[in-house]
C-alpha positions as CSV (number, residue, x, y, z in Angstrom):
1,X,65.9,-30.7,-157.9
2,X,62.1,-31.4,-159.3
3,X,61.4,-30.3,-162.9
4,X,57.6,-29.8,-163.1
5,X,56.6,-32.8,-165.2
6,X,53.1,-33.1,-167.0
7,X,53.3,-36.8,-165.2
8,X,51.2,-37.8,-162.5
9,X,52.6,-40.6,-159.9
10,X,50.3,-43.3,-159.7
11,X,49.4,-42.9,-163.3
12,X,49.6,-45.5,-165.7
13,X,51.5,-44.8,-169.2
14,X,52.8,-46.3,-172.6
15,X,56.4,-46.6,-171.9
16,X,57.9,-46.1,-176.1
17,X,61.7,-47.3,-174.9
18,X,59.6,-50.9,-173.4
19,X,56.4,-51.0,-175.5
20,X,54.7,-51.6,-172.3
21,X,52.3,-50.4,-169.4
22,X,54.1,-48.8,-166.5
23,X,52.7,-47.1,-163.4
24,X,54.2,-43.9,-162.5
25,X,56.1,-43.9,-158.9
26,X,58.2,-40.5,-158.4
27,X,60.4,-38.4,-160.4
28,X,63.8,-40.0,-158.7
29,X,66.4,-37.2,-160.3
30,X,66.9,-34.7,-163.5
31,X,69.7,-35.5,-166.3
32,X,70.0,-32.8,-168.5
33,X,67.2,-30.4,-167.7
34,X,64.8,-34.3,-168.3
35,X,62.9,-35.4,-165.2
36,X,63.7,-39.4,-164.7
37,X,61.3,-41.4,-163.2
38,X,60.7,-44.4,-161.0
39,X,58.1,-46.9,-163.1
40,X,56.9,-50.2,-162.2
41,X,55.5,-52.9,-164.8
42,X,54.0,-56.3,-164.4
43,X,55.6,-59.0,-166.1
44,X,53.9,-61.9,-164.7
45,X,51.3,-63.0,-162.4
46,X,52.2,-60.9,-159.3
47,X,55.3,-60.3,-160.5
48,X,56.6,-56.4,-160.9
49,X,59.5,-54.8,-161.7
50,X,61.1,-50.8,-161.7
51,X,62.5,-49.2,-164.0
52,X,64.2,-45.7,-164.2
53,X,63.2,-44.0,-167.8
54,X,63.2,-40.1,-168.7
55,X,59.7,-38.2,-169.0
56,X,60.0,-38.2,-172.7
57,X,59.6,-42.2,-172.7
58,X,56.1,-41.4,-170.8
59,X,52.8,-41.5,-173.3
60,X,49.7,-41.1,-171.5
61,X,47.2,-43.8,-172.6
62,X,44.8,-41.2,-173.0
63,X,46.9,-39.6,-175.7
64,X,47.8,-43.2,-177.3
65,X,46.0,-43.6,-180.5
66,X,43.5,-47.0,-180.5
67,X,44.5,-49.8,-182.4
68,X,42.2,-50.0,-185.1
């Protein structure tokens, strides 16, 4: 079951649970009327890893207040 989501796949967001830059894959399931979804970070040179983390986690950098 899809939950429309305000997230884009292929998007890039502030992830608040890692304090880090993800990349939006797909929404992967729903928990509790919350779309989940499939994320992928860097953490090294070439080096990338997924995650599953609920909507709610997602901050669009656009959004994101500049340091400063």
């Amino acid at each position: 079951m899809k939950v429309k989501s305000s997230i884009e796949r292929g998007a890039e967001y502030l992830c608040t649970k890692l304090g880090d830059v993800v990349t939006a894959i797909q929404q992967v399931a729903v928990v509790k009327g919350l779309a989940m979804w499939e994320v992928e970070r860097k953490i090294g040179s070439g080096i990338k890893k997924r995650l599953i983390v609920s909507e709610r986690s997602l901050v669009s950098l656009q959004l994101a207040p500049a340091g400063g």
